[in-house]
N, C-alpha and C positions, 0 to 999 in steps of 0.2 A: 457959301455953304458947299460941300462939298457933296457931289454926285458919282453915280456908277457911269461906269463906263460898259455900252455893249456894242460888242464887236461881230459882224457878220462875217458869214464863211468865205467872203472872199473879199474881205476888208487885207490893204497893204500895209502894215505899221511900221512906223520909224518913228526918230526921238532925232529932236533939234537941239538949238540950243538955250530953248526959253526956261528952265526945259521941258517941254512939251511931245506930247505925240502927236504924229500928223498922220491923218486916217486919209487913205484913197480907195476907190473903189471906181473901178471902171464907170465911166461916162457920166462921174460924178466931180464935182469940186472937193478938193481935199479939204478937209477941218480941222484945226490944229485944238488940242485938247491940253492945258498946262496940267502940269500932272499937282501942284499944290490943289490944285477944286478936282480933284480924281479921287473916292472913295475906297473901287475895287474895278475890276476888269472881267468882264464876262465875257468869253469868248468860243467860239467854236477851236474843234481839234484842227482843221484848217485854214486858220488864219494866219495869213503870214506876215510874219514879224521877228526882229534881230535879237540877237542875243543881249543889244545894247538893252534895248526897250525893259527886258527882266531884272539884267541890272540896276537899272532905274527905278524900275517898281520896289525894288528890294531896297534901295535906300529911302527913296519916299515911304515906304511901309506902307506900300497899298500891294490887297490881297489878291489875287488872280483866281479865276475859276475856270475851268476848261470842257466842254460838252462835245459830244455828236451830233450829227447833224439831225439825229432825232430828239434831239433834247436829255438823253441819258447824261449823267452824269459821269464824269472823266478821273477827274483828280481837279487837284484844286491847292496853292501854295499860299499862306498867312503869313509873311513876317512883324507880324504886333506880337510884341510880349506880352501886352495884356489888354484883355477883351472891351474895356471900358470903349474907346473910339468906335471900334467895330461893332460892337451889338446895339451900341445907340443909333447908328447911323444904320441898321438892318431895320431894327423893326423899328426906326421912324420910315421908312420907307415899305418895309411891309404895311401900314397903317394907310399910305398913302394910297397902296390897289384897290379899285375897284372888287368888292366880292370876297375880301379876305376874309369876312366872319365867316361866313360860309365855309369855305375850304378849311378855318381853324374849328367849326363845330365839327365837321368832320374826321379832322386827323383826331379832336379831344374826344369824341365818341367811341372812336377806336380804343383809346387808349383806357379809357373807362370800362370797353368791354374786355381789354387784356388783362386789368386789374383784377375784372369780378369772375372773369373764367379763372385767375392764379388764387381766387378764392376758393373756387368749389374743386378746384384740385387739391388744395392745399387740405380740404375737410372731408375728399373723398367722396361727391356729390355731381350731381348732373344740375349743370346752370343753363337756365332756362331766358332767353335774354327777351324775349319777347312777352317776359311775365314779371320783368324785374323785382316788383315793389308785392305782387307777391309772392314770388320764390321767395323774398328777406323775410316776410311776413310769416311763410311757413316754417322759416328756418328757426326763427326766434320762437315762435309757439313749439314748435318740437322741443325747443329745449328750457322753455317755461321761462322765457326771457322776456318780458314786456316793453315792448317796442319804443316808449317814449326814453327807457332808461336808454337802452341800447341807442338812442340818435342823441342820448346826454353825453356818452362814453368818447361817441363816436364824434361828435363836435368838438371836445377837447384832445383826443389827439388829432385834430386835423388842425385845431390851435398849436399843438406842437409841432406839429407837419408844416404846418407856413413858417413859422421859425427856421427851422431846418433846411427849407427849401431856400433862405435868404443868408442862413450862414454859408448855404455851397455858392450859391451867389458871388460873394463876399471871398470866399477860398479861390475862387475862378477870374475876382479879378472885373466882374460884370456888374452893373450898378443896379442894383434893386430896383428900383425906381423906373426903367427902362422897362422891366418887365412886370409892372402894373400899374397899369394906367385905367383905375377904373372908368375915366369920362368917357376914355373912347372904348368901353366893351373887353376891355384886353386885361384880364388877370391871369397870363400863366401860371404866376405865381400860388396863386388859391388853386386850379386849377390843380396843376399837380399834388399841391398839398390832398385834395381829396382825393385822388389815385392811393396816396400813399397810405392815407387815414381808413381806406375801405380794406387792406393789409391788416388791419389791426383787427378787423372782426373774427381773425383766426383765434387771437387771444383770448378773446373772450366767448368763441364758443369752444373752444376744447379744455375750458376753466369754467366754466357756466355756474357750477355750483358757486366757486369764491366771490365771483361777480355777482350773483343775486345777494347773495349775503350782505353785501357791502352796500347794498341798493339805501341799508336803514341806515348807515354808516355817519360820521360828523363828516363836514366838508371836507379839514385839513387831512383826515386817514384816505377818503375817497381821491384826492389828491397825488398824495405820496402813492397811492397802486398807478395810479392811472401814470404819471410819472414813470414808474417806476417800469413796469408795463413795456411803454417807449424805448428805455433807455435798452433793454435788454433786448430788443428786436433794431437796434440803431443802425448795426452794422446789414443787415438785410434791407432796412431803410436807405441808406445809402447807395445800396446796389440797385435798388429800384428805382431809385431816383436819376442812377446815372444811368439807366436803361431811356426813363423818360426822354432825359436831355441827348441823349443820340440818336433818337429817334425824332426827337424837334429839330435837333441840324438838320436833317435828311428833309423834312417836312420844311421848315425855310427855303432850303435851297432850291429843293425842288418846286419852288412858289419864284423863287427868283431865274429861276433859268427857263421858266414856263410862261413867261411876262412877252 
């Protein structure tokens, strides 16, 4: 199985001809690393090593990442065309840290609070985040909305939220499956689906009237709005989506270069 590679800031790299990399470091025994069981390269800005070594990485198609010696983030070079290798072999290895639900409730709290603040701007309101479940609760009664419809509304677009979070999946190249593993605690997948799904509350409170009406509505009619709904905010869904997911590299990486 193949592993990362991390390299210290006064790590000396060369390439043989196994072909491998041979790592030295003062007053240490060199280690020779085949670059077929090499995943990615993490390495400080000064670490020294040949222009051969990059070449090599580039036809192996393994990815390099480059930091400070305070851990900031550098740049960092992928040559995989597509994400299936790389993201499976990320977050099986995210999975394997010590503390990662932790720092992923973290960064997903975050994100949940950018969501429900791009709500109460979006409706021109003051969000209260330390009162969450009742600021919603006042919002819905302000506008004569009964709260159990509204988590009816609001659960199926977040069924269409996870759809959509797995077709960009699928457009990217990244195997769904990688990124929901309910056993071990890990649903980015649903995860962001409900960022996207709390998006939707705009809909239906600045329409409030057509949405109560519907409340008496048959299935298939409450369907085709709720549908319908989605489709015409999709392209805003998207962009939010792909806010998510570049803020999740950022939150990966910075989990892999802080190891």
């Amino acid at each position: 199985m193949k592993q990362p590679l991390y390299l210290g800031s006064r790590a000396v790299v060369r390439l043989d001809d196994g072909p491998s990399l041979v790592v030295k470091v003062v007053k240490k025994i060199p280690c020779r690393f085949p670059l077929a069981r090499i995943s990615r390269i993490v390495m400080f800005a000064s670490t020294n090593f040949s222009s051969l070594v990059i070449k090599a990485c580039m036809k192996a198609k393994i990815s390099m990442v480059w930091r400070a010696t305070n851990g900031v983030y550098l740049a960092s070079f992928n040559p995989l065309s597509v994400g299936e290798t790389l993201w499976t072999e990320r977050i099986t290895d995210l999975l394997s840290q010590r503390g990662w639900k932790n720092r992923y409730r973290n960064w997903l709290n975050a994100q949940h609070h950018l969501a429900m603040v791009s709500l109460a701007r979006q409706l021109r309101i003051v969000y209260e985040p330390r009162r969450e479940k009742e600021w919603l609760n006042r919002l819905f009664h302000h506008y004569s909305i009964r709260r159990q419809w509204a988590e009816c509304l609001l659960q199926m677009w977040r069924t269409m939220a996870i759809s959509a979070v797995i077709e960009y999946w699928l457009v990217l190249e990244v195997p769904p499956e990688i990124m929901q593993i309910p056993s071990r605690g890990w649903k980015l997948t649903e995860d962001m689906a409900d960022c996207l799904a709390l998006d939707m509350l705009v809909v239906l409170i600045n329409d409030a009237d057509k949405w109560r009406k519907l409340r008496g509505a048959d299935k298939d009619t409450v369907n085709f709005m709720v549908v319908q709904a989605f489709e015409r905010r999709r392209k805003r869904q998207m962009n939010l989506l792909g806010g998510l997911y570049f803020r999740f590299q950022r939150w990966i990486l910075e989990c892999e270069l802080c190891r």
